[in-house]
N, C-alpha and C positions, 0 to 999 in steps of 0.2 A: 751264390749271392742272393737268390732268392729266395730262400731259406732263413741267412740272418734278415734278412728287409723283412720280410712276414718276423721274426720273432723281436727286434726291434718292436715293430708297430703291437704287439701283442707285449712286450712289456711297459710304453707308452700308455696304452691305451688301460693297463691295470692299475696306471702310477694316477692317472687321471679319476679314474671309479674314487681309489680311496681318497684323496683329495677330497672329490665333492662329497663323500661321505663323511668323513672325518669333519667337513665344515658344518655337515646335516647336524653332526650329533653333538657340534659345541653352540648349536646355538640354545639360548636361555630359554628355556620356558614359562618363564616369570615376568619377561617381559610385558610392558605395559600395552593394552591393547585397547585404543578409543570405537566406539560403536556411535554414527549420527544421523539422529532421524526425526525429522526427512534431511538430507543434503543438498537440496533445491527447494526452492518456496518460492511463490508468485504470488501477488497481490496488489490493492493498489492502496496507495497514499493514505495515511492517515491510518488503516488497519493494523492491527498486532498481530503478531505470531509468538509464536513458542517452540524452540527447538530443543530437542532432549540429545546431553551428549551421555551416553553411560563409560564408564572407564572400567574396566580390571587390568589391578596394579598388585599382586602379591606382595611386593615388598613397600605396597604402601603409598597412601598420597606424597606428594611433595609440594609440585605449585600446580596450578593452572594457567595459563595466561591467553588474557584474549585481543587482537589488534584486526584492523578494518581496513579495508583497501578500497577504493573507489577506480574505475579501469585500471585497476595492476597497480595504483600509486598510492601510498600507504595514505590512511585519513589521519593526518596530525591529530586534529578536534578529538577525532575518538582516541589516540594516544594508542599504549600498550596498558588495559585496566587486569590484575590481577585478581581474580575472583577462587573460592574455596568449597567446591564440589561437596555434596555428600552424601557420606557415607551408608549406605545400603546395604550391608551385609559382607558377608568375609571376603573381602578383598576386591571388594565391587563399591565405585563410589560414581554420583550421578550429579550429574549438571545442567539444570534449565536457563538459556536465554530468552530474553524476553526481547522485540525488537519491535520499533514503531515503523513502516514502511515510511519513507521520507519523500515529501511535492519533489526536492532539487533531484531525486537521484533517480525518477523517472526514463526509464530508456538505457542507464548506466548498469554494466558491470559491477555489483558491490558481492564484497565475499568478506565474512569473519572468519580467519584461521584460530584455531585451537590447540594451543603448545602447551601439553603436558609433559610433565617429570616427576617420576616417582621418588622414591626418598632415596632412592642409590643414583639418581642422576639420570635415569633411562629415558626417552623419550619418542613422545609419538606423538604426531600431529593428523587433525583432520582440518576439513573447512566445508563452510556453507555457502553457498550459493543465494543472491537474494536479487531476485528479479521484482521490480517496482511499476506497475503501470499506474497512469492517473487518474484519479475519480472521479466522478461525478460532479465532486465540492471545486475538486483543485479546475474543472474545464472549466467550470463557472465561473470559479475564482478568477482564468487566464485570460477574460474578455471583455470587454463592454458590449452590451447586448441590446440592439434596436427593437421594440416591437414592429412587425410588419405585417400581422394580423393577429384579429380577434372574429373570429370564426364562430357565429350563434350556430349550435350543431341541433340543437331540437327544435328548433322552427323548422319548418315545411314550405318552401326548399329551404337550407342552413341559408344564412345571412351575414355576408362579411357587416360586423360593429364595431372596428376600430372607427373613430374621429379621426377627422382631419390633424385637431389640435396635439393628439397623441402619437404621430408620426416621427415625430422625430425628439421622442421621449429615449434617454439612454441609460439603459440601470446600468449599476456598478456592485459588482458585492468581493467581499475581501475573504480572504482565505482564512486570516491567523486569529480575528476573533469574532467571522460571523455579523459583521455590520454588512449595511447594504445602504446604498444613495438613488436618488435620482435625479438626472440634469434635462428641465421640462422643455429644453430650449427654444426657442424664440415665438415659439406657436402652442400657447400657453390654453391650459382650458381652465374654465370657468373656476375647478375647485383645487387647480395643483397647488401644493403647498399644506394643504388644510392636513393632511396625514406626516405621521414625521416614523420612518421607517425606522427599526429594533435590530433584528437579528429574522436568521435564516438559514436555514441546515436541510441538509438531504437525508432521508432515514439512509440507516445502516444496508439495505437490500436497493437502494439507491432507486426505487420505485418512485418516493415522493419525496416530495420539494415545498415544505414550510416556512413562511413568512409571516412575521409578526411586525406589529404598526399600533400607534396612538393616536388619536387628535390633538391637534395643536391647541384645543381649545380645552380638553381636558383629559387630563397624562392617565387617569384611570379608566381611560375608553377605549381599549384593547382588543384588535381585531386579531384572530389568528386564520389565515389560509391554509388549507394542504391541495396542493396540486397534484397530480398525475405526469409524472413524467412518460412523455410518451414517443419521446426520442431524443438523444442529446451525442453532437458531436462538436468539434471545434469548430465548425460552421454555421450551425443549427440547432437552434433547441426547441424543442414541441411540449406544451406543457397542457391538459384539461381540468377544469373546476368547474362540479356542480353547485348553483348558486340557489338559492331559495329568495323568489322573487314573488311568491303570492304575494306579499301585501303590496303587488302593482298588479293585484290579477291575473298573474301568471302562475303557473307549476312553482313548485318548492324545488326542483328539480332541474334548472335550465341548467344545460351545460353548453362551456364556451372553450374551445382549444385557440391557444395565445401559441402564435408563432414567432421566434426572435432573431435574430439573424448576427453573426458577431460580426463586431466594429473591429 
């Protein structure tokens, strides 16, 4: 008995070899093979990226197709958009997205699948990975923002120079086109009003923080700030500007850190 059990299991276990061999040797070699890089990317809001997908497809392009998920749940808006890879060389064709990191999808899950099919119908998919943190522009953008000091730092000793009337000044600046307000509320100084605020952007290395402004009295009188940003969270924002104050006497050089506090 223990003889056919041992030869049993020794004809089983040859029926099995060729089996997965037999499946080794019919699969296609031609099949279509997607290459994505990078398959994760980080950034934040407002940044582009570029992801390179390469394809080799021996029997040839057919379609491409690209669709967008937001936590695992398809992005209608972005649809299923069909785009047309190309061709680089014998049986290699190549595909660049382009993608703008988005303010809403900060903290979310987003992935682009990539559904290829070559011209006999074969298919292979990859996906991307797109992690979103918020910037500079967009925390600014998320708050109203109290000044709660102005901080004279080259005087000896520094010297808190907010006003009284200035306390309870609240800027506003908008995300989608770069406008900025301010509401001087009840404890007014002497010249609020007199300036009528433009636009304001944070460089690209989110170092500094530029504001532009006019006179009310005449539109060609065009002040431009850059600030130092020299801390910003959703709490706090710490910004210093050197002012050139000689023609009171002073250095060309007086620098004052503006501390703001979100509302």
């Amino acid at each position: 008995m223990k003889r056919i059990a041992l030869l049993i299991s020794c004809v089983m276990m040859s029926t099995i070899i060729f089996i997965v061999a037999c499946k080794k040797d019919s699969l296609d070699p031609n099949l279509p093979v997607l290459k994505l890089h990078p398959v994760n990317v980080t950034g934040k809001s407002g940044q582009h990226i570029f992801d390179t997908l390469d394809i080799f497809a021996p029997y040839g392009a057919g379609k491409l197709l690209l669709s967008k998920s937001i936590n695992l749940v398809a992005d209608s808006a972005f649809g299923v958009q069909s785009v047309t890879p190309v061709n680089t060389g014998t049986n290699t064709y190549q595909y660049i997205f382009e993608y703008t990191y988005q303010p809403d999808e900060v903290n979310k899950l987003v992935g682009i699948n990539y559904h290829f099919e070559d011209a006999k119908g074969n298919v292979a998919e990859k996906d991307l990975t797109i992690n979103t943190n918020a910037s500079a522009a967009q925390i600014i953008a998320s708050h109203k923002w109290k000044l709660i000091s102005k901080m004279w730092t080259t005087l000896t000793p520094p010297q808190e120079s907010e006003n009284d009337c200035e306390r309870d000044n609240i800027w506003s600046y908008v995300y989608a086109d770069s406008t900025m307000s301010v509401d001087y509320g009840t404890n007014g100084c002497t010249f609020d009003g007199f300036n009528i605020y433009d636009k304001w952007w944070v460089s690209d290395d989110e170092k500094t923080f530029t504001d532009v402004y006019h006179s009310v009295f005449n539109t060609s009188q065009i002040t431009t700030e850059v600030y130092n940003i020299e801390s910003l969270s959703n709490d706090k924002w710490v910004m210093d500007i050197a002012l050139d104050l000689s023609a009171f006497g002073l250095s060309n050089h007086e620098v004052f850190v503006y501390t703001y506090q979100a509302q």
